[in-house]
C-alpha positions in Angstrom: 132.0 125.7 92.7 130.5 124.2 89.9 127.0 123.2 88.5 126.6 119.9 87.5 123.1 119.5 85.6 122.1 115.7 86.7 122.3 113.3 83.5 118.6 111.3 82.7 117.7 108.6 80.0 115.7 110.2 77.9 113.0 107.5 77.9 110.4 109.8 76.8 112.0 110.6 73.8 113.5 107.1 73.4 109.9 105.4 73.7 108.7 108.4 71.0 111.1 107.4 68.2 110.3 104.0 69.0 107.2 103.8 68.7 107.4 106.1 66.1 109.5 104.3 63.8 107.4 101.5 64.1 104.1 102.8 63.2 106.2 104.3 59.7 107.5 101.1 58.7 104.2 99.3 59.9 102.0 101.7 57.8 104.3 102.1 55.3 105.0 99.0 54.2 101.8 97.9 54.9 100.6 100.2 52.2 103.7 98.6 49.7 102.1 95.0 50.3 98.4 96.0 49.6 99.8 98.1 46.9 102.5 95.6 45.1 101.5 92.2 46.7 100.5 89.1 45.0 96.1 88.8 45.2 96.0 92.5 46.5 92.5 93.9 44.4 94.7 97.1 44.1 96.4 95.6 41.0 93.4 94.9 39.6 91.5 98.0 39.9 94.8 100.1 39.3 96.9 98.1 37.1 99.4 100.3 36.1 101.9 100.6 38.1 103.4 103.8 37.7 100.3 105.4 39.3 100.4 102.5 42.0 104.0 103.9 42.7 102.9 107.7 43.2 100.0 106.3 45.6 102.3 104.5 47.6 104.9 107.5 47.8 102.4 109.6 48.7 100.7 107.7 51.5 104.3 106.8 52.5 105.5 110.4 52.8 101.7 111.0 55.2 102.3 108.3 57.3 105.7 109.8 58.6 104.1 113.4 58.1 101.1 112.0 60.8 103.7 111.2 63.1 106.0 114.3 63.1 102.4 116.3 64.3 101.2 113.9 66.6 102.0 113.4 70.1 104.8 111.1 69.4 106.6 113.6 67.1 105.8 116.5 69.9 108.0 114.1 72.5 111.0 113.6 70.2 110.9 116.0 67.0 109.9 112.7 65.0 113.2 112.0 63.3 112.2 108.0 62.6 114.9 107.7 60.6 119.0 107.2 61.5 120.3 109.8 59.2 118.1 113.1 60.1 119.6 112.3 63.8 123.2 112.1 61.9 122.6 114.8 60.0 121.3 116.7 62.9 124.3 115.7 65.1 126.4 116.8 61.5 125.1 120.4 62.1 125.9 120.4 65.9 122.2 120.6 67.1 122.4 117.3 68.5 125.1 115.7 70.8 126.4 112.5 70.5 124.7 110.4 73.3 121.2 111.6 72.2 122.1 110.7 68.7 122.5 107.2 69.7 119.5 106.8 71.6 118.1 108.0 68.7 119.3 105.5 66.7 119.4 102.7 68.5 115.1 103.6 69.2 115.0 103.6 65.8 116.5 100.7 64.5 114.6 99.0 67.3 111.5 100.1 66.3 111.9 99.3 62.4 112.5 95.7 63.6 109.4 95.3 66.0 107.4 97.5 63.5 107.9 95.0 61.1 106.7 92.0 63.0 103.0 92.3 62.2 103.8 92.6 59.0 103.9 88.8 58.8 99.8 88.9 59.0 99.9 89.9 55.9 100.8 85.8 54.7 102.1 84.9 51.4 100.5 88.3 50.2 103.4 89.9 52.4 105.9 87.6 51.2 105.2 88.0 47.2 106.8 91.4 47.9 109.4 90.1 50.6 107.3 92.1 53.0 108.4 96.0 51.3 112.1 95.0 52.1 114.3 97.4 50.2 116.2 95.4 47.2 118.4 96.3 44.0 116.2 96.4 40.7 116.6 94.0 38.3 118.8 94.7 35.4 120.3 98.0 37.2 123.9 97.7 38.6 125.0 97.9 41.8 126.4 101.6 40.9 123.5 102.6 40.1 121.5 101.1 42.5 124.0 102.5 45.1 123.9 106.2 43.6 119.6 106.4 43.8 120.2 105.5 47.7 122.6 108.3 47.6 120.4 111.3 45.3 117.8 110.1 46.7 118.7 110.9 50.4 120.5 113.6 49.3 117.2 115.6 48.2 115.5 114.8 51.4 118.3 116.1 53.7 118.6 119.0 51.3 115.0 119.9 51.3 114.6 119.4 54.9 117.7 121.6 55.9 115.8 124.2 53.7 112.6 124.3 55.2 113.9 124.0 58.9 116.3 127.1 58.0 113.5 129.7 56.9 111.1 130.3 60.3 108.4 131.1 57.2 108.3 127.9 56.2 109.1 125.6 59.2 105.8 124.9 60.0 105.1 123.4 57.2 108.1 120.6 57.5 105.7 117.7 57.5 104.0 118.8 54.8 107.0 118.0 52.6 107.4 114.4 52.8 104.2 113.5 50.7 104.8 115.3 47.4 108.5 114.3 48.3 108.2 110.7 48.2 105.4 110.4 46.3 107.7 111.6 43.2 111.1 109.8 44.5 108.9 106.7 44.6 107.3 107.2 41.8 110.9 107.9 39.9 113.7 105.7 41.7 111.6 102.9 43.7 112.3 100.3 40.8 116.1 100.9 40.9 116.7 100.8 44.9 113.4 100.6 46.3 113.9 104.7 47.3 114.6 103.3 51.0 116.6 106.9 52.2 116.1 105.3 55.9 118.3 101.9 57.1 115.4 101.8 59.7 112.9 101.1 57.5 115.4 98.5 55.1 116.2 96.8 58.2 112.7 95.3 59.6 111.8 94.0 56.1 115.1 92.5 55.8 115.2 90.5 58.8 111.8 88.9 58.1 111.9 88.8 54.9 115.6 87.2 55.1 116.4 89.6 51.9 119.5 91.0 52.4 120.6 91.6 48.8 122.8 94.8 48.8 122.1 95.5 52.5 125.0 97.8 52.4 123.8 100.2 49.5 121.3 100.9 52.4 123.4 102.3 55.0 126.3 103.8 53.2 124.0 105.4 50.4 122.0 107.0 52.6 125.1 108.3 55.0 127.0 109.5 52.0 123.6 111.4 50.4 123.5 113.2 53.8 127.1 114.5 54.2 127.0 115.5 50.4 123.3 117.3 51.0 125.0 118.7 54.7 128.3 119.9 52.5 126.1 121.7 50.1 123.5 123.4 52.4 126.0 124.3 55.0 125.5 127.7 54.9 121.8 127.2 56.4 123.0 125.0 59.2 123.3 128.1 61.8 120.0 128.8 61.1 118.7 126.2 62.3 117.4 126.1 66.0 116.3 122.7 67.1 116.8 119.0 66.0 113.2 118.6 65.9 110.5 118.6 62.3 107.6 120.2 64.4 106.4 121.5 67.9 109.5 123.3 67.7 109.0 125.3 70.8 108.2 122.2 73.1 111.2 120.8 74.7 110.0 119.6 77.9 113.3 118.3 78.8 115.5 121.0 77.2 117.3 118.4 76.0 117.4 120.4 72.4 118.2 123.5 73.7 121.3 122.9 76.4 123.7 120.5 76.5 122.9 117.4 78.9 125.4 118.7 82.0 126.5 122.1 82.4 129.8 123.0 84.2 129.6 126.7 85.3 130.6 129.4 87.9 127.8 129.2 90.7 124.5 130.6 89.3 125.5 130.7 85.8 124.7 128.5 83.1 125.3 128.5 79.8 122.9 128.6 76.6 123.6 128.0 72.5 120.9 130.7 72.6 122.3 133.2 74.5 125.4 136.1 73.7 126.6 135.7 77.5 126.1 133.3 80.4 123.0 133.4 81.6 122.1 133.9 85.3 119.9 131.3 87.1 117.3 133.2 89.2 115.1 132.4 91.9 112.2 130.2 90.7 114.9 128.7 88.1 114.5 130.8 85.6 117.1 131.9 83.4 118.1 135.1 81.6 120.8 136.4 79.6 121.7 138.5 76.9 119.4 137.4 74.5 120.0 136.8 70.5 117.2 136.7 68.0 117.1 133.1 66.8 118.3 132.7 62.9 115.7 133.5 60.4 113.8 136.1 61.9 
């Protein structure tokens, strides 16, 4: 006789990456068009621009650091971007349903984030509302290749810190120094977009879609060259989540969405043997110390 866990939409972490999505592309670029756009006061009171760029990086990098420690990011492990749910699904921690619901929340959200951006009037427009596009006078080689290092040096960093328990908690923290010098450095040659999400709402209201493709494929190709690299930490990694890394309401992170087993025995990623369902439900097993203790 076999178990057969019953399958649910995950509509709790759906709505999550949603909504979180939206609020980074809604903050974010909100901060681009206050920061770059035509009659801001910004450009007068900071007029160079290479400081304007770390700003913006910076307060980027926060707004999606806010999210991964607020509720939202509890719910869903605050991915808000396509490729750290492919990357995730790359190092097995995440099967292939989820990952689409992942994505497809995402790309979602970037679009209906994006909306409200229109309030911002011709300011907004001067700066075709923080879409992502090619610099002028760089090639389309090079353009293409900043997407790539540029995603390749999140992904790598991020695999890093969710490998080494010590430093795990302080995942979030990463993103503001992190953008705030890949902004600063490569914005004026791609636009240091790292996330189709957040290229996609701009584009479509913007109707900027110069090089739209340098902001998929740059971003895929940074992450399986970054994955590649930092292989070796993927086993130590334990959830696809940046923070609240023990709540998994759900345990959708933790066990695979249906579970075919002998009667009374389930099995766990995080266990040597099958475990043994108990009374009361609870389950135990031979245990395994998670990686990086």
């Amino acid at each position: 006789m076999n178990v057969q866990a019953p399958e649910r939409f995950p509509w709790r972490i759906f709505f999550s990456e949603f909504v979180g999505t939206a609020l980074l592309v809604l903050g974010g670029l909100s901060v681009v068009i206050f920061m770059f756009g035509s009659g801001s006061p910004v450009t007068r009171i900071l007029p160079s621009e290479g400081l304007r760029r770390l700003i913006t990086g910076f307060l980027f990098g926060t707004t999606g650091a806010l999210i991964a420690v607020s509720p939202v990011g509890k719910e869903s492990g605050a991915h808000i971007n396509p490729i750290v749910s492919f990357g995730f699904r790359l190092m097995g921690k995440l099967e292939l349903k989820l990952m689409l619901v992942y994505i497809v929340a995402q790309l979602l959200g970037g679009v209906i984030g994006s909306l409200p951006l229109l309030v911002w009037g011709e300011m907004g427009r001067s700066v075709s509302f923080g879409a992502t596009l090619p610099g002028e006078g760089f090639s389309t080689t090079t353009v293409f290749l900043g997407e790539v290092v540029t995603t390749f040096a999140m992904v790598a960093l991020l695999t890093i810190f969710l490998a080494f328990r010590k430093i795990r908690s302080f995942t979030p923290a990463l993103f503001p120094p992190l953008y705030c010098i890949m902004v600063w450095a490569e914005s004026p040659i791609s636009g240091t977009s790292t996330n189709p999400a957040r290229s996609l709402g701009p584009a479509l209201i913007s109707g900027q879609w110069q090089g739209w493709w340098i902001y998929w494929i740059g971003p895929l190709l940074g992450t399986l060259l970054a994955l590649l690299a930092f292989s070796f930490l993927a086993k130590r990694i334990e959830v696809a989540k940046l923070y609240y890394f023990d709540s998994d309401r759900d345990r959708l992170f933790r066990r695979r969405h249906s579970v075919c087993a002998p009667a009374g025995i389930v099995r766990n990623q995080y266990f040597d043997a099958p475990a043994k369902i108990l009374k009361g439900g609870d389950i135990r097993g031979n245990s395994k110390k998670g990686p990086g203790t």
